[in-house]
Predicted model as a PDB file, atoms N, CA, C, CB and O in Angstrom, pLDDT in the B-factor column:
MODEL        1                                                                  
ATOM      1  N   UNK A   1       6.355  52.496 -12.982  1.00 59.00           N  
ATOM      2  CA  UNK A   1       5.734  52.256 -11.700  1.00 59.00           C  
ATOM      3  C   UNK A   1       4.238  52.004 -11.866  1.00 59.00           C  
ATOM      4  CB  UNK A   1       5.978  53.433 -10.763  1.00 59.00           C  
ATOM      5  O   UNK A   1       3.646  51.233 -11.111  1.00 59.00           O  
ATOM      6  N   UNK A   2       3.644  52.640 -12.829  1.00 65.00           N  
ATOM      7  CA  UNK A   2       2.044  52.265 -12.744  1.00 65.00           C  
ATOM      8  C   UNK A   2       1.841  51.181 -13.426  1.00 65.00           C  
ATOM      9  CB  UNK A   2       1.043  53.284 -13.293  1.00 65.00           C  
ATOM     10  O   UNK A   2       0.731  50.668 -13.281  1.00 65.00           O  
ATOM     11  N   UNK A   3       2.708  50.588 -14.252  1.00 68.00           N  
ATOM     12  CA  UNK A   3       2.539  49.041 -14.791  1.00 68.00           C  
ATOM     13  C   UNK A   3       3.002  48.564 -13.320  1.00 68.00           C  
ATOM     14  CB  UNK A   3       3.668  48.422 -16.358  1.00 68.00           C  
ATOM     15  O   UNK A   3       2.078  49.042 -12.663  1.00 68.00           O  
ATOM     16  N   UNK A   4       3.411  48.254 -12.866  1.00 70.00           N  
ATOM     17  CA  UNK A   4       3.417  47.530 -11.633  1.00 70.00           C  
ATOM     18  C   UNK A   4       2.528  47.581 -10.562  1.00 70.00           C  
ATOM     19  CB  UNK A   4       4.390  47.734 -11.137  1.00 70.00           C  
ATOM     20  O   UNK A   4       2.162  46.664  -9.828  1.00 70.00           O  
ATOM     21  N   UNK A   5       2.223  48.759 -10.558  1.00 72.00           N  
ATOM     22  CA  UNK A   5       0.705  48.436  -9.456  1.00 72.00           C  
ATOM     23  C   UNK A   5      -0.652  47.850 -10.297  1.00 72.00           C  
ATOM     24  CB  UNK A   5       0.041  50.185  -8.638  1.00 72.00           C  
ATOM     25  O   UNK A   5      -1.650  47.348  -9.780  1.00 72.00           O  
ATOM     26  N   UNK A   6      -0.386  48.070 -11.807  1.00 87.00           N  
ATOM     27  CA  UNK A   6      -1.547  47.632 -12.914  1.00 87.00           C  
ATOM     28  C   UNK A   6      -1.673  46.304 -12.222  1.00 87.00           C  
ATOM     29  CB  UNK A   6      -1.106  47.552 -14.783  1.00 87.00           C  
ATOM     30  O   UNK A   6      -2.612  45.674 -11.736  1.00 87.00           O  
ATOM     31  N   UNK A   7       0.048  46.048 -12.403  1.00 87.00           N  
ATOM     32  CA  UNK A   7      -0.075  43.866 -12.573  1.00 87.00           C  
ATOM     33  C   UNK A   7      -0.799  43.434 -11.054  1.00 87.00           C  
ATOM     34  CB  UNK A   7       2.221  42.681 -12.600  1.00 87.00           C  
ATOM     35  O   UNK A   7      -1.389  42.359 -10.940  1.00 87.00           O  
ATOM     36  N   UNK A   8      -0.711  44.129 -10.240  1.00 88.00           N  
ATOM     37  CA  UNK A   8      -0.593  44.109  -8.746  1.00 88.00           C  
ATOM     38  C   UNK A   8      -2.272  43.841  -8.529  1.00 88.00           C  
ATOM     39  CB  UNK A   8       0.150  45.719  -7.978  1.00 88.00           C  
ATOM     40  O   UNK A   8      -2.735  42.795  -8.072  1.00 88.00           O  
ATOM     41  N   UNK A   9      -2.959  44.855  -8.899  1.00 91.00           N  
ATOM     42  CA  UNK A   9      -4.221  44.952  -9.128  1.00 91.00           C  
ATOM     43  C   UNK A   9      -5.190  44.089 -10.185  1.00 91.00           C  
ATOM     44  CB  UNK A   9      -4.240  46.122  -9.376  1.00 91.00           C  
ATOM     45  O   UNK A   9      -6.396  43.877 -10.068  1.00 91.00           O  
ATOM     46  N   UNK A  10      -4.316  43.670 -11.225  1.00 90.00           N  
ATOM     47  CA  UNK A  10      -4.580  42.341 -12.286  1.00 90.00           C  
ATOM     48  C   UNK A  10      -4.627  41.088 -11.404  1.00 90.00           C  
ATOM     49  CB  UNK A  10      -3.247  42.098 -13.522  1.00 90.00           C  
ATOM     50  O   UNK A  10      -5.722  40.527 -11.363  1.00 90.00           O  
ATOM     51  N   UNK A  11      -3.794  40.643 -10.810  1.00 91.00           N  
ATOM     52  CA  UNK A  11      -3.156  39.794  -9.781  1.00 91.00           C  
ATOM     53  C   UNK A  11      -4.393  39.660  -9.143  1.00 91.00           C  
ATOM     54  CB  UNK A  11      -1.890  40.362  -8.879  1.00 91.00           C  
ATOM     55  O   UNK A  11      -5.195  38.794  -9.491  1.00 91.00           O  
ATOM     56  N   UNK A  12      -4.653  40.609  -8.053  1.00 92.00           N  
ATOM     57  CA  UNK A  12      -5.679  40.236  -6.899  1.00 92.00           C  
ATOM     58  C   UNK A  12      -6.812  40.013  -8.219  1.00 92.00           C  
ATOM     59  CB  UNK A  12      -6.087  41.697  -5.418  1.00 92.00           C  
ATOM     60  O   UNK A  12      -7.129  38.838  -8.402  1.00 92.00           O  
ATOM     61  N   UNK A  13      -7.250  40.728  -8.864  1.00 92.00           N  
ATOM     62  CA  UNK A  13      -8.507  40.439  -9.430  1.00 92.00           C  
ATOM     63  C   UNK A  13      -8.766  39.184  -9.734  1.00 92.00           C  
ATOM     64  CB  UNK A  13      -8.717  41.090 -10.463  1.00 92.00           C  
ATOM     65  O   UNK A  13      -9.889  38.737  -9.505  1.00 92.00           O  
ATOM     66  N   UNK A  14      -7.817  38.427 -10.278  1.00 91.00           N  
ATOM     67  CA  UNK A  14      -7.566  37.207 -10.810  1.00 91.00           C  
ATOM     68  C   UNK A  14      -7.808  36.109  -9.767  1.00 91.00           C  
ATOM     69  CB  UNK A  14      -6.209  37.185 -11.343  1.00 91.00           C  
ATOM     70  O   UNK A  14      -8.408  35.043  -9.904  1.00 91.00           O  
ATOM     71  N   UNK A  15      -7.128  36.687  -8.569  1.00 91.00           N  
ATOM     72  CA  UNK A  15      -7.055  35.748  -7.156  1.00 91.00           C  
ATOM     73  C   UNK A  15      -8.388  35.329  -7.132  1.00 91.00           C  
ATOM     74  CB  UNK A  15      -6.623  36.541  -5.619  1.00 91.00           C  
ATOM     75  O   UNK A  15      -8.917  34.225  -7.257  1.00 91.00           O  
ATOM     76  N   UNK A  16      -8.989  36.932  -6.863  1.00 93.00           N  
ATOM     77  CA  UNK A  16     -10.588  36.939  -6.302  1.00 93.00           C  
ATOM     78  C   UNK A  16     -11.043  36.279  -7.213  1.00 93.00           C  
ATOM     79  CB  UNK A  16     -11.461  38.296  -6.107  1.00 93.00           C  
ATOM     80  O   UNK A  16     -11.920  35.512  -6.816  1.00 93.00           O  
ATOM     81  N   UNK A  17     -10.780  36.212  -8.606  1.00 93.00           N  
ATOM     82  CA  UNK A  17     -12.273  35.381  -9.462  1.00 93.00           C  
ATOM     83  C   UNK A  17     -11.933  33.933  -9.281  1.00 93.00           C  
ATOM     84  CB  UNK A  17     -12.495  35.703 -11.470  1.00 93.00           C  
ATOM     85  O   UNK A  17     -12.947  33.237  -9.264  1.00 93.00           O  
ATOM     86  N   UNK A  18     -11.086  33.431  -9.175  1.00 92.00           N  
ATOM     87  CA  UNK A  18     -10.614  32.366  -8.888  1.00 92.00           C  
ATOM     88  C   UNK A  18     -10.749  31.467  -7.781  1.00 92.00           C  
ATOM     89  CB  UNK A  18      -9.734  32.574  -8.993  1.00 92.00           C  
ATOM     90  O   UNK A  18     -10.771  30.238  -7.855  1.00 92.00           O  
ATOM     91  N   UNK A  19     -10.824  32.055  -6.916  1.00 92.00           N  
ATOM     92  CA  UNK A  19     -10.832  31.739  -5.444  1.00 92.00           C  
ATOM     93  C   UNK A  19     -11.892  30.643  -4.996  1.00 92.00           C  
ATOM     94  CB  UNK A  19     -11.121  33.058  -4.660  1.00 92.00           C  
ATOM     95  O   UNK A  19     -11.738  29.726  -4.189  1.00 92.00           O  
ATOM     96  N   UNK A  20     -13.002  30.990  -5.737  1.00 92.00           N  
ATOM     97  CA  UNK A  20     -13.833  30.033  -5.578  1.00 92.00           C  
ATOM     98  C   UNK A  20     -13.758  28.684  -6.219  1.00 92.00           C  
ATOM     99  CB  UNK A  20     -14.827  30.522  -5.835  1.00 92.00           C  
ATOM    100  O   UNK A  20     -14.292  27.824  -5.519  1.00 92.00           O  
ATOM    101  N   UNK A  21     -13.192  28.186  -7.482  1.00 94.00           N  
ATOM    102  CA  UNK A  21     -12.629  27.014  -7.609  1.00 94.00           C  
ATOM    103  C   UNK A  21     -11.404  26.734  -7.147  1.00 94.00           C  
ATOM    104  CB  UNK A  21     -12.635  26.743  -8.676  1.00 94.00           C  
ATOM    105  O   UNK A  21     -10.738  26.104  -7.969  1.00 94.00           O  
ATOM    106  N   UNK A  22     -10.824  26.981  -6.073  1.00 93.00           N  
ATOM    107  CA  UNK A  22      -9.667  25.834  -5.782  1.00 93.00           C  
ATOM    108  C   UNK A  22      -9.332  25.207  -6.062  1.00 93.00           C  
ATOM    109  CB  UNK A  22      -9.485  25.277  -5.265  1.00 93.00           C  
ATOM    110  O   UNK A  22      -8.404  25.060  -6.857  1.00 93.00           O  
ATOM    111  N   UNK A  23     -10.467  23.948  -5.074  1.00 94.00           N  
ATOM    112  CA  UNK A  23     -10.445  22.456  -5.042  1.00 94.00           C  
ATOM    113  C   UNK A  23     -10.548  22.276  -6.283  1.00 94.00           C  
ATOM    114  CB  UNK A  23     -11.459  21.693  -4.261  1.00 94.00           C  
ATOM    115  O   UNK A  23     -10.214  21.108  -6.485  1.00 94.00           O  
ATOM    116  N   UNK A  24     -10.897  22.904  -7.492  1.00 95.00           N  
ATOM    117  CA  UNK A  24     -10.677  21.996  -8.885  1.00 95.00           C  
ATOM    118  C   UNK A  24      -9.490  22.815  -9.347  1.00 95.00           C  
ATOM    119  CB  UNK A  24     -12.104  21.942 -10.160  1.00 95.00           C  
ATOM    120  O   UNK A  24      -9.415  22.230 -10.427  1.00 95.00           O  
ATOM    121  N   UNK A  25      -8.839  23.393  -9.388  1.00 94.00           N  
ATOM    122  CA  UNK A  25      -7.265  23.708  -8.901  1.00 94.00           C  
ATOM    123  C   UNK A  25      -6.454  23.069  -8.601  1.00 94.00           C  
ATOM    124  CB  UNK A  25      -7.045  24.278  -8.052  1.00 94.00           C  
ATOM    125  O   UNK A  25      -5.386  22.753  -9.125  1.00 94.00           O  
ATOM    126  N   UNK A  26      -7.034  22.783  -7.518  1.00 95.00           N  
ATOM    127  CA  UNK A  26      -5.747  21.537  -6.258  1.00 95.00           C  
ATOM    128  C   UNK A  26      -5.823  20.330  -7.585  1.00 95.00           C  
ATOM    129  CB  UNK A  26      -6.826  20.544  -3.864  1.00 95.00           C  
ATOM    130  O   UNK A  26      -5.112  20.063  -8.553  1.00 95.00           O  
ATOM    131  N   UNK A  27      -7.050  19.825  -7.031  1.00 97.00           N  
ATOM    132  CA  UNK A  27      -7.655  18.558  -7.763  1.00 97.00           C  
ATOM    133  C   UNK A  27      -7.054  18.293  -9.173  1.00 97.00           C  
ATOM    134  CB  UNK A  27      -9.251  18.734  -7.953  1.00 97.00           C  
ATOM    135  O   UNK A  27      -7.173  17.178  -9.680  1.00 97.00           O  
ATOM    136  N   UNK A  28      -6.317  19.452  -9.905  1.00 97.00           N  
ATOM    137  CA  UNK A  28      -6.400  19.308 -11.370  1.00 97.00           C  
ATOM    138  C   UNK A  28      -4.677  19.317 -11.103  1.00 97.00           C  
ATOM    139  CB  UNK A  28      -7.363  20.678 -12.490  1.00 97.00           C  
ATOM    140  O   UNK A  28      -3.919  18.770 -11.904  1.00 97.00           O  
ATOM    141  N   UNK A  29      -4.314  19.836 -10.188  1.00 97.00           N  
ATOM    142  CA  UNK A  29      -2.414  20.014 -10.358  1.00 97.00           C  
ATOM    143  C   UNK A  29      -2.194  18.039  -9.135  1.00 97.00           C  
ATOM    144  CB  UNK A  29      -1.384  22.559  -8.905  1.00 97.00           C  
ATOM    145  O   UNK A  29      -1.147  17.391  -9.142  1.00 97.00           O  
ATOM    146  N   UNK A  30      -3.143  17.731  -8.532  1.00 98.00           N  
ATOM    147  CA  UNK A  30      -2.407  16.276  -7.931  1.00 98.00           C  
ATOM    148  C   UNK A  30      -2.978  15.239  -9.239  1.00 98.00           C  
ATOM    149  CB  UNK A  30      -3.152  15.650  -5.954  1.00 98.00           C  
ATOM    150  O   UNK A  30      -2.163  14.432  -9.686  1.00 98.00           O  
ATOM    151  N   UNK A  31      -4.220  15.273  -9.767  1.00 98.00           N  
ATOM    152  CA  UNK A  31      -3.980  14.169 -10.781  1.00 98.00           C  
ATOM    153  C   UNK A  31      -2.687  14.509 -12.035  1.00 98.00           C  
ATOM    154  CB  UNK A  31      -5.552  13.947 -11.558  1.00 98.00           C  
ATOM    155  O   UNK A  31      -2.137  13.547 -12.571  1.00 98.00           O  
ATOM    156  N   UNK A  32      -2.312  15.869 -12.396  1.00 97.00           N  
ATOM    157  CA  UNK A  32      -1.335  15.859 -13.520  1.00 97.00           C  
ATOM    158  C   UNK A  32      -0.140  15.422 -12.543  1.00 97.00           C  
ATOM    159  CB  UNK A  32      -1.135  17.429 -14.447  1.00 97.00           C  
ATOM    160  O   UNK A  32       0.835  14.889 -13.074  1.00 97.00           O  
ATOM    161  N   UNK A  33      -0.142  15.585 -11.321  1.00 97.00           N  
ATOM    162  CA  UNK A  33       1.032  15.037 -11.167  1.00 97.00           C  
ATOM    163  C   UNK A  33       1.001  13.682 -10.747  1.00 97.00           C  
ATOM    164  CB  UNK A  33       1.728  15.750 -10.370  1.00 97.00           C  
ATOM    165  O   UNK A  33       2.085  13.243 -10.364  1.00 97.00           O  
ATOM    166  N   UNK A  34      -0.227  12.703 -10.715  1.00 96.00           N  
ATOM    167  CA  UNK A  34       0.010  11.252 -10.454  1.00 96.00           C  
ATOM    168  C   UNK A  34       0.157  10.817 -12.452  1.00 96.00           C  
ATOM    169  CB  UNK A  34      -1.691  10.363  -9.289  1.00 96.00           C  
ATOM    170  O   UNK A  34       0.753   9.881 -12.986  1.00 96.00           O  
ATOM    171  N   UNK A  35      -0.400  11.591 -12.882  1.00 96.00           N  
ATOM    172  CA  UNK A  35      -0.453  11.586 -14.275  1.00 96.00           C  
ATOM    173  C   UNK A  35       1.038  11.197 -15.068  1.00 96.00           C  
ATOM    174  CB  UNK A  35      -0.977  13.028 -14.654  1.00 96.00           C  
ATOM    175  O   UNK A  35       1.283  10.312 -15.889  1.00 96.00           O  
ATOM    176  N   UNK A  36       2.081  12.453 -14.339  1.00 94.00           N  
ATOM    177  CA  UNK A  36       3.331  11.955 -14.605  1.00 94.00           C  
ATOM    178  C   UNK A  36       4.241  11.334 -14.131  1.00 94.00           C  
ATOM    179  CB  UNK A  36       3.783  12.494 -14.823  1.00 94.00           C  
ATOM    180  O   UNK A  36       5.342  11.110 -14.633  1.00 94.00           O  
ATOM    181  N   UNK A  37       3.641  10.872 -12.663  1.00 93.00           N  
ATOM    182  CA  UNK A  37       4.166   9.942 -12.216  1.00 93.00           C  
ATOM    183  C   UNK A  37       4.616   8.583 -12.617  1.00 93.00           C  
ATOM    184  CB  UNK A  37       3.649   9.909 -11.574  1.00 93.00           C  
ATOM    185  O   UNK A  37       5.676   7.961 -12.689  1.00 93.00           O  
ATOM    186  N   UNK A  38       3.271   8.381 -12.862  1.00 91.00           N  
ATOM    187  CA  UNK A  38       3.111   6.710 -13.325  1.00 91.00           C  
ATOM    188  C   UNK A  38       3.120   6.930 -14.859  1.00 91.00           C  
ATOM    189  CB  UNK A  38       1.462   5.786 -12.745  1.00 91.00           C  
ATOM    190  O   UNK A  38       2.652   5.856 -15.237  1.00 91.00           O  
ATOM    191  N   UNK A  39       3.360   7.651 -15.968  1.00 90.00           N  
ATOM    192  CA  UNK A  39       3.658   8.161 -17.136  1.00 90.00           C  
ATOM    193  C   UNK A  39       5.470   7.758 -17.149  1.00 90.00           C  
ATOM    194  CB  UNK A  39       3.127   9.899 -17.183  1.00 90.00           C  
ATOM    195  O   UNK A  39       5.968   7.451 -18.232  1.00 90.00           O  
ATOM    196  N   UNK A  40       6.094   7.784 -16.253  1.00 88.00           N  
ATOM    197  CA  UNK A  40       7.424   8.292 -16.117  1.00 88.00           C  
ATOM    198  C   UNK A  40       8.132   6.170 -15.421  1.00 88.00           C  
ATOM    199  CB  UNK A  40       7.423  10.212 -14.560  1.00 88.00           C  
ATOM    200  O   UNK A  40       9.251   5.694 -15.615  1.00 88.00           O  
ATOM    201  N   UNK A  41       6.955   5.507 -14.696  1.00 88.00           N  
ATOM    202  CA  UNK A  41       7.508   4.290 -13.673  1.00 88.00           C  
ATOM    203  C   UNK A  41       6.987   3.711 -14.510  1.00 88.00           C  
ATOM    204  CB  UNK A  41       7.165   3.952 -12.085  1.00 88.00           C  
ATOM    205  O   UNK A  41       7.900   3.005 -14.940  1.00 88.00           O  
ATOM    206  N   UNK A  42       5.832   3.421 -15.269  1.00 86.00           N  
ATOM    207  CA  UNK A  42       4.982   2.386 -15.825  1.00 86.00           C  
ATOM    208  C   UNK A  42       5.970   1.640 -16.647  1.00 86.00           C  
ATOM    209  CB  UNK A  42       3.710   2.929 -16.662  1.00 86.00           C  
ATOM    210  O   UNK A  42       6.244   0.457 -16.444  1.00 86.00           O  
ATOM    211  N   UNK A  43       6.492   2.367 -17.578  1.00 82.00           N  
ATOM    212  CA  UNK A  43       7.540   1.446 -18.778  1.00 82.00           C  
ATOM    213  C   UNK A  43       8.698   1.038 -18.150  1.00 82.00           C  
ATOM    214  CB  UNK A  43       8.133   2.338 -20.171  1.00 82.00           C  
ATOM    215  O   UNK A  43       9.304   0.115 -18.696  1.00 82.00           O  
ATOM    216  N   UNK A  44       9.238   1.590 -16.942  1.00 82.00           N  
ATOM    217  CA  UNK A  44      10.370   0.335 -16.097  1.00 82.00           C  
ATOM    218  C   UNK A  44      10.103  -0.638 -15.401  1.00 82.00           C  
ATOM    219  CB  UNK A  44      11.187   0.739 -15.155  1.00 82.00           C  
ATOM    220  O   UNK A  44      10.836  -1.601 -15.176  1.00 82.00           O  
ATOM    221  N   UNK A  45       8.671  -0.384 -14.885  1.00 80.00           N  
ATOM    222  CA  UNK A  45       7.624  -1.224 -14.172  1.00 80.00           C  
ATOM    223  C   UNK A  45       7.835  -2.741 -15.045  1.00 80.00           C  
ATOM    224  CB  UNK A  45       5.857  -0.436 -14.324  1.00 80.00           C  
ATOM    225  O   UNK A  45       8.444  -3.759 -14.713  1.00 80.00           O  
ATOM    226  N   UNK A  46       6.958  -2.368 -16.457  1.00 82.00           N  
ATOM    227  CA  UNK A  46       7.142  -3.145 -17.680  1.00 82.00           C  
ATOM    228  C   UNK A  46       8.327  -3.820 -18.202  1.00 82.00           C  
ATOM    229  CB  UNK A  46       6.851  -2.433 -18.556  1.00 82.00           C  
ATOM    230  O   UNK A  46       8.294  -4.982 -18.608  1.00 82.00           O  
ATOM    231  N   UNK A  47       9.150  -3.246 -18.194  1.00 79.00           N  
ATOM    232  CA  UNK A  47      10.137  -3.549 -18.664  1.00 79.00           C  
ATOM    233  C   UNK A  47      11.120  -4.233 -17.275  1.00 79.00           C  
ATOM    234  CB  UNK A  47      10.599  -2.284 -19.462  1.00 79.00           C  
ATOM    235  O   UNK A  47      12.271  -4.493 -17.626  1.00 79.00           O  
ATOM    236  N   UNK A  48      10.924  -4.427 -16.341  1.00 69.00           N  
ATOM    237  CA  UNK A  48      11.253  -4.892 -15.337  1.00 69.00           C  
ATOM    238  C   UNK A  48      10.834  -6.553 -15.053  1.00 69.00           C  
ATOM    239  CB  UNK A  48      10.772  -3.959 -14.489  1.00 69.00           C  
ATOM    240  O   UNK A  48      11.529  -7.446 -14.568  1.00 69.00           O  
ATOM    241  N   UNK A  49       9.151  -6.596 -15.648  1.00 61.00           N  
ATOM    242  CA  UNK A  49       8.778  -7.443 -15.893  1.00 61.00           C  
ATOM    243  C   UNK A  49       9.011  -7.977 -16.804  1.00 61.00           C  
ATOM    244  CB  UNK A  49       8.067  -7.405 -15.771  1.00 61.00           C  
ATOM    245  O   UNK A  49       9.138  -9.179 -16.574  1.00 61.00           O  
ATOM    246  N   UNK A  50       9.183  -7.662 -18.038  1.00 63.00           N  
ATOM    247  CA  UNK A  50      10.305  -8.506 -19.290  1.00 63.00           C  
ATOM    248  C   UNK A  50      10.915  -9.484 -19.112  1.00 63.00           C  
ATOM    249  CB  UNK A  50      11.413  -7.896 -19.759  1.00 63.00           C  
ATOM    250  O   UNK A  50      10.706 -10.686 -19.273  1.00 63.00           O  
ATOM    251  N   UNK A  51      12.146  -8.549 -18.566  1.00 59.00           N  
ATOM    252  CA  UNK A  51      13.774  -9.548 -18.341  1.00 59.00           C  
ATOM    253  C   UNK A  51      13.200 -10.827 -17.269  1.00 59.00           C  
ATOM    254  CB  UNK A  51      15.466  -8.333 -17.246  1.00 59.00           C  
ATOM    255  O   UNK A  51      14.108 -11.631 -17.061  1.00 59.00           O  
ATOM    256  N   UNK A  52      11.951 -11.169 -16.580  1.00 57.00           N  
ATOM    257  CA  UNK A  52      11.544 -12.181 -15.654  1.00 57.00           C  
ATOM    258  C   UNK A  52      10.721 -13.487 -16.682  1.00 57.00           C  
ATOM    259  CB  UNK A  52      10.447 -11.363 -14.396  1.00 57.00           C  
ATOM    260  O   UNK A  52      10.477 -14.668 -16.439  1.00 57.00           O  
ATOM    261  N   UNK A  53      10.520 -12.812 -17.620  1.00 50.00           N  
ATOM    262  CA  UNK A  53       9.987 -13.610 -18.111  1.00 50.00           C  
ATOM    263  C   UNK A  53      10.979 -15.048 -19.051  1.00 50.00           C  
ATOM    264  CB  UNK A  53       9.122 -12.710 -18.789  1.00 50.00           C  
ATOM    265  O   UNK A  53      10.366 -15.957 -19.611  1.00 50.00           O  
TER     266      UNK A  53                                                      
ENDMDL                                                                          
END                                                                             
């Protein structure tokens, strides 16, 4: 039980130091995910354009 209120209390601390970068938070999880977006469409994109040629 006191490892669990430890993590509990690890947790918020972490929140709180954190809290103040967010937006480079947010900012850093929507470019990795346009990151794998177009990581994932680009080569069918490409390759779509191929077979036209």
């Amino acid at each position: 039980m006191k490892n669990i209120i430890s993590q509990k209390s690890a947790l918020k601390e972490l929140v709180k130091r954190i809290r103040k970068y967010w937006y480079m938070i947010a900012a850093s999880v929507i470019f990795a995910s346009i990151y794998v977006v177009l990581s994932l469409h680009i080569p069918r994109l490409i390759g779509f354009g191929k077979g036209k040629f």
